[in-house]
C-alpha positions as CSV (number, residue, x, y, z in Angstrom):
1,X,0.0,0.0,0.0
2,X,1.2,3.7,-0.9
3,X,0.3,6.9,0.6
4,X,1.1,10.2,-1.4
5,X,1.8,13.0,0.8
6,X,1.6,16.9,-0.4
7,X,4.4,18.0,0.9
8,X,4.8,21.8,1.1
9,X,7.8,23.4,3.7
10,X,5.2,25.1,6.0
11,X,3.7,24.1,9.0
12,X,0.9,22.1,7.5
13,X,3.2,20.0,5.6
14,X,4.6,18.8,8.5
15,X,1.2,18.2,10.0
16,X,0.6,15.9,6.8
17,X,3.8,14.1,7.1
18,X,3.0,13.7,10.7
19,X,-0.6,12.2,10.1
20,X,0.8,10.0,7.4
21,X,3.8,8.7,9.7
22,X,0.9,7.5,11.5
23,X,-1.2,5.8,9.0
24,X,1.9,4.8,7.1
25,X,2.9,2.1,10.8
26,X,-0.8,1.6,11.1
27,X,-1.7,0.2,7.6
28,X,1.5,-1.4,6.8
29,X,2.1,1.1,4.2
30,X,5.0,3.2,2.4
31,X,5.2,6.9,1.7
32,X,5.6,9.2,-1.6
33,X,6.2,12.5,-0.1
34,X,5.8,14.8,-3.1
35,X,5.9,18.4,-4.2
36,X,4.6,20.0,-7.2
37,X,6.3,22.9,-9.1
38,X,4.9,25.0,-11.7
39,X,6.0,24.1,-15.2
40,X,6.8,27.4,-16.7
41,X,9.3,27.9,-13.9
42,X,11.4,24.7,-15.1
43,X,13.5,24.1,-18.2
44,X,12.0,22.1,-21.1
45,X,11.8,18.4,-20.0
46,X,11.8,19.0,-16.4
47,X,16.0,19.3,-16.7
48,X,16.9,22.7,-14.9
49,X,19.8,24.2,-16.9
50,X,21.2,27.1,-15.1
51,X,19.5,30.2,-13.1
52,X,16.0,30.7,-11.3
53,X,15.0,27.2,-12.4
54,X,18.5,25.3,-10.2
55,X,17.8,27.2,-7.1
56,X,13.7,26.3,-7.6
57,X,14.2,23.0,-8.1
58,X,17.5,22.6,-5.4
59,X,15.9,24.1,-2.7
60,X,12.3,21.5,-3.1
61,X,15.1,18.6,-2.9
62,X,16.4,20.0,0.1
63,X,12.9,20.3,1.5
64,X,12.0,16.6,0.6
65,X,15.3,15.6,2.1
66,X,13.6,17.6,5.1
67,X,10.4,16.2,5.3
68,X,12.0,12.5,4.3
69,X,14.1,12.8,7.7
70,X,11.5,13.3,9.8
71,X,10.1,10.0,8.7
72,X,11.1,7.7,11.7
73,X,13.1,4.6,10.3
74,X,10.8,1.2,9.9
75,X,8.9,3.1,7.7
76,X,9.8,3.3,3.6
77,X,9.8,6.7,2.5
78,X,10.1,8.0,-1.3
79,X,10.2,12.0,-2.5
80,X,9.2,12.9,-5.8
81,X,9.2,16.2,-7.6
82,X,6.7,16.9,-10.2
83,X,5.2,19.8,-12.6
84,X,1.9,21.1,-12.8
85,X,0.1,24.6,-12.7
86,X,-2.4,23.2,-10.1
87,X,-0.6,21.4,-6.9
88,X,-4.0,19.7,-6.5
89,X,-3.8,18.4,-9.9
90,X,0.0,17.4,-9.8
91,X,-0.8,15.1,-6.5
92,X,-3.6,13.4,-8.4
93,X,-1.6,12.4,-11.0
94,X,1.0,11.1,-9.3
95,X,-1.5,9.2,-7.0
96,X,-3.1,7.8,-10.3
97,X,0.6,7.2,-11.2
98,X,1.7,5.6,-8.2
99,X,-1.7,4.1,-7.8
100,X,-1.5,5.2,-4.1
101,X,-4.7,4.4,-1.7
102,X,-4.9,8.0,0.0
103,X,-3.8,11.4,-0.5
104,X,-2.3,12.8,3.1
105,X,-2.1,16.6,3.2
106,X,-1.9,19.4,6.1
107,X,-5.8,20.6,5.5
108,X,-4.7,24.2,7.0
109,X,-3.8,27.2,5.2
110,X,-1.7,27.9,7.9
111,X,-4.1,30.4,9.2
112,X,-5.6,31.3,12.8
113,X,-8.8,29.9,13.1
114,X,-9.7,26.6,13.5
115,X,-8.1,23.3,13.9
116,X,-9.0,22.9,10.0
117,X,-8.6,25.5,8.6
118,X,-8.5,24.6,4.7
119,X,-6.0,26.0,2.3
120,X,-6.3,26.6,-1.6
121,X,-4.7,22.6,-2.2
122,X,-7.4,21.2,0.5
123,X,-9.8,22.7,-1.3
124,X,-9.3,22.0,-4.5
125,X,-8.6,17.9,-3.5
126,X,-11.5,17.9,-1.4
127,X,-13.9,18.8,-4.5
128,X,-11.9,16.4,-7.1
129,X,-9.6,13.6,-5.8
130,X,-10.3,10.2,-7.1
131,X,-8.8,8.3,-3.9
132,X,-9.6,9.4,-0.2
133,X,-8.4,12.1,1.1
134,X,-6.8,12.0,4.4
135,X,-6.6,15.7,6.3
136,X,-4.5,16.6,9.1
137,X,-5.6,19.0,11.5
138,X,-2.9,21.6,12.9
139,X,-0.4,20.2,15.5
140,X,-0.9,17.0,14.4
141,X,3.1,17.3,14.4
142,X,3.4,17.5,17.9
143,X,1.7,14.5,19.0
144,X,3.3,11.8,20.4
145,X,0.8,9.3,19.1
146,X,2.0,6.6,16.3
147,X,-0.8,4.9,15.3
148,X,-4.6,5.2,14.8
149,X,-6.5,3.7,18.6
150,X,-9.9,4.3,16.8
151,X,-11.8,4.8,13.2
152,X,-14.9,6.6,13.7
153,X,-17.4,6.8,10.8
154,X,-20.1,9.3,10.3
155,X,-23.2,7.4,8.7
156,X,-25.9,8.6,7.2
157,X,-28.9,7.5,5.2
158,X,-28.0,8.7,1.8
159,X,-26.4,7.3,-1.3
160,X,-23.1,6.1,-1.2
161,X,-23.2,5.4,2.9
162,X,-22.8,1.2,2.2
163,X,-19.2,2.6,0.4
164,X,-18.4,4.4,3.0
165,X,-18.9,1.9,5.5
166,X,-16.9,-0.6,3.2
167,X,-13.7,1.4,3.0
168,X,-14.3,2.3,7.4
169,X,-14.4,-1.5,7.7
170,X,-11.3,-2.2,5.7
171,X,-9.3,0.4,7.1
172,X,-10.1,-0.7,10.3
173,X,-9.5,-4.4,9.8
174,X,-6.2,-3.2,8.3
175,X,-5.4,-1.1,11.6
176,X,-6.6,-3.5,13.7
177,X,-8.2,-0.7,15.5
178,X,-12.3,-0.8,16.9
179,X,-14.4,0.8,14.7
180,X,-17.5,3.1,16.0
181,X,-20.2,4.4,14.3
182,X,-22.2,7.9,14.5
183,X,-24.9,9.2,13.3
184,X,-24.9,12.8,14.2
185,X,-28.5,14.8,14.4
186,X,-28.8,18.8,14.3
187,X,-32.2,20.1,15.8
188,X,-32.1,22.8,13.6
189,X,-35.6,24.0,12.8
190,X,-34.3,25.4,9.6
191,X,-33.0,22.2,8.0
192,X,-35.4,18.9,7.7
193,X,-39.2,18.0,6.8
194,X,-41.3,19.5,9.9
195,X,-45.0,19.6,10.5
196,X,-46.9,22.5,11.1
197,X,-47.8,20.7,14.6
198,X,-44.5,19.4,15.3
199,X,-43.0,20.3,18.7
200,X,-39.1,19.9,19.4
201,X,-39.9,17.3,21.2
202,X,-41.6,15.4,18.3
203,X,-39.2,16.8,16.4
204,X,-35.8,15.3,18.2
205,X,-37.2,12.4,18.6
206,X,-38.0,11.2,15.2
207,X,-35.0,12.3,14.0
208,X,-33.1,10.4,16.7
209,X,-34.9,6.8,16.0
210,X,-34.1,7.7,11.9
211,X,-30.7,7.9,13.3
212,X,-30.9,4.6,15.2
213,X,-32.7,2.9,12.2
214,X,-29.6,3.8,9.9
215,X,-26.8,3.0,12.8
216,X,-28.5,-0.5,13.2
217,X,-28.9,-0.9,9.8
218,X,-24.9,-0.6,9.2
219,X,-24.2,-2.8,12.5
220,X,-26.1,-5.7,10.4
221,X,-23.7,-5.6,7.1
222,X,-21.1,-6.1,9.8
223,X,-19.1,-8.9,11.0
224,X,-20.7,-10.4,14.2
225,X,-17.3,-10.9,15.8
226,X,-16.4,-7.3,14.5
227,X,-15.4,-4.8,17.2
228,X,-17.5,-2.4,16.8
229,X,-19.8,0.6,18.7
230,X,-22.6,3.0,17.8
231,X,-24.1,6.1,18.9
232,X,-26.2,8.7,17.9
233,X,-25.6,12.4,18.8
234,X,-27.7,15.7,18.6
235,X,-27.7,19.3,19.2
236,X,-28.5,22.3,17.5
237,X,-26.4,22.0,14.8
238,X,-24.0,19.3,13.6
239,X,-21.1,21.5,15.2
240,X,-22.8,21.0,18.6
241,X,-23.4,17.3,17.7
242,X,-20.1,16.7,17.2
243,X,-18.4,18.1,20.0
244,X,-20.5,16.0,22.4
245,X,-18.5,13.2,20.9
246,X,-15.4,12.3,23.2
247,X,-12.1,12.1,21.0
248,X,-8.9,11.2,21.9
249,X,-5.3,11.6,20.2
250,X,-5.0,9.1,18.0
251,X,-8.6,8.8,16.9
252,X,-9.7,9.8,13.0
253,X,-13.2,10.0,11.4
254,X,-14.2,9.1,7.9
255,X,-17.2,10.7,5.8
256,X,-18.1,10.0,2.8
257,X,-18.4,12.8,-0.4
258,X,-21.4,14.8,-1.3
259,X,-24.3,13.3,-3.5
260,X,-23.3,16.8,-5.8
261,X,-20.0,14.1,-6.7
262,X,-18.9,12.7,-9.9
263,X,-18.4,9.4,-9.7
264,X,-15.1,8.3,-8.1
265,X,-14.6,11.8,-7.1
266,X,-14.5,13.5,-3.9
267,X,-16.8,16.5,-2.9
268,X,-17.0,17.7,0.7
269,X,-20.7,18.2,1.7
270,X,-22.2,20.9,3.7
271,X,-22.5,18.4,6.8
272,X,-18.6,17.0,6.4
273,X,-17.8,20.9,6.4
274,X,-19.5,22.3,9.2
275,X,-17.6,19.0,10.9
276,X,-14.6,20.2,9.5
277,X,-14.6,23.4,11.6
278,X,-14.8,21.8,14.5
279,X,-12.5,18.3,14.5
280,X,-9.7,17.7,16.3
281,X,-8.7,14.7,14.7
282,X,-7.9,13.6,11.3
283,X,-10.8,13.4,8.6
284,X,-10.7,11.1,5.8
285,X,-12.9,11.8,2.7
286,X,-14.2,9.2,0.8
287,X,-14.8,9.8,-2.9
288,X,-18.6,9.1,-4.3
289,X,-18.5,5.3,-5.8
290,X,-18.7,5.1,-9.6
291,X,-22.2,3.4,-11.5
292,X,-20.5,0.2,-11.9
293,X,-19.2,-0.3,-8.3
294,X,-21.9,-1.8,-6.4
295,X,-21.5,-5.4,-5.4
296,X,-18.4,-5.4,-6.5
């Protein structure tokens, strides 16, 4: 198994090597640490021959030398330079290339607010990678945790939820790690079907048992021997319903794309977002499944 890491020399980019350090000793996989360069800043044939070009392309080795060291030693580590006007783009392609499981990546822009606080790359992979997309939040550097303890996966009840649960049950039979299942509910009066006679009350608690109808209905296409929990959480919003989840270091959640996404493409929905703002642990995106990839 690879994992393709956008590397960039910031902050970030050591949260991503971080996160994929991790996922790297927990799946048994190896690592492409890779940075993308824009074309017209590089001689014909990718072959710097003198000038602005040398020093461009010198100074990304000497960053992938960087981010290469940090990688701890029982775990295989490759850097790779390539060219594209889009960094986004350049990382697909070498996924597609390398035909990598995962794309790892700092999801901050370096920025103030927020755990996740996505950049221009994180957003353009979160609306068109073809493999999941695994985001690290900021300071996932300094943690002293080397491997995933749990896989949480957010279910819900449309499309594309039996593909996401799929991929949450490989990784975590991979990881060896429990799995736990949540289906979180916002109250909000503004979002859902309501009644003209509906009071919260009514109102919580049909969407609650929905909840518990889709959580048992995952727990079924599971394993019986399977390690695995369910919950459901509410509040206000799904910001509120997801910080009354208890996380721990170490723990990551998986979501699954948008029904908006092309087939075998990731697009981060409006729920997965407001999450997003929120998380202190690793999200992993899991790209809509194509119209041939059921039963398969």
């Amino acid at each position: 198994m690879r994992l393709v890491v956008g590397y960039l020399a910031t902050p970030s980019g050591a949260d991503g090597v971080a996160l994929a350090v991790r996922l790297a000793r927990t799946l048994d996989a190896q690592l492409d640490i890779c940075m993308v360069l824009p074309p017209d800043q590089v001689a014909a044939g990718a072959v710097p021959t003198g000038g602005y070009e040398d020093v461009l392309v010198a100074q990304a080795r000497q960053w992938l030398a960087e981010a290469a060291a940090a990688v701890p030693n029982d775990i295989v580590a490759q850097t790779h330079i390539s060219f594209d006007e889009s960094f986004a783009a350049g990382l697909i392609e070498q996924a597609e290339k390398l035909a990598a499981a995962a794309i790892v990546i700092g999801a901050a822009g370096d920025g103030l607010i927020g755990r996740h606080s996505i950049g221009s790359v994180a957003g353009d992979l979160l609306h068109s990678a073809p493999v999941p997309l695994a985001l690290a939040p900021r300071g996932t550097r300094h943690s002293t945790v080397d491997r995933v303890r749990e896989v949480t996966c957010a279910i819900g009840d449309r499309p594309g939820a039996d593909l996401l649960l799929d991929v949450a049950l490989r990784a975590s039979r991979a990881a060896g790690t429990p799995l736990r299942l949540v289906s979180l509910v916002a109250l909000d009066p503004m979002h859902g079907s309501r009644r003209a006679d509906d009071l919260p009350a009514a109102v919580r608690n049909r969407a609650l048992e929905h909840a518990r109808e889709t959580l048992d209905s995952a727990k079924s296409a599971l394993p019986e021997d399977f390690p695995v929990s369910s919950s459901t959480t509410d509040g206000p919003t799904v910001e509120a319903a997801v910080n009354k989840l208890e996380w721990h270091d170490g723990d990551l959640i998986m979501v699954g794309s948008s029904r908006l996404a092309q087939p075998r493409r990731l697009f981060l929905g409006s729920t997965a977002a407001k999450m997003l703002r929120v998380l202190q642990v690793p999200m992993v995106v899991v790209p809509k499944e194509g119209a041939d990839d059921h039963g398969r």
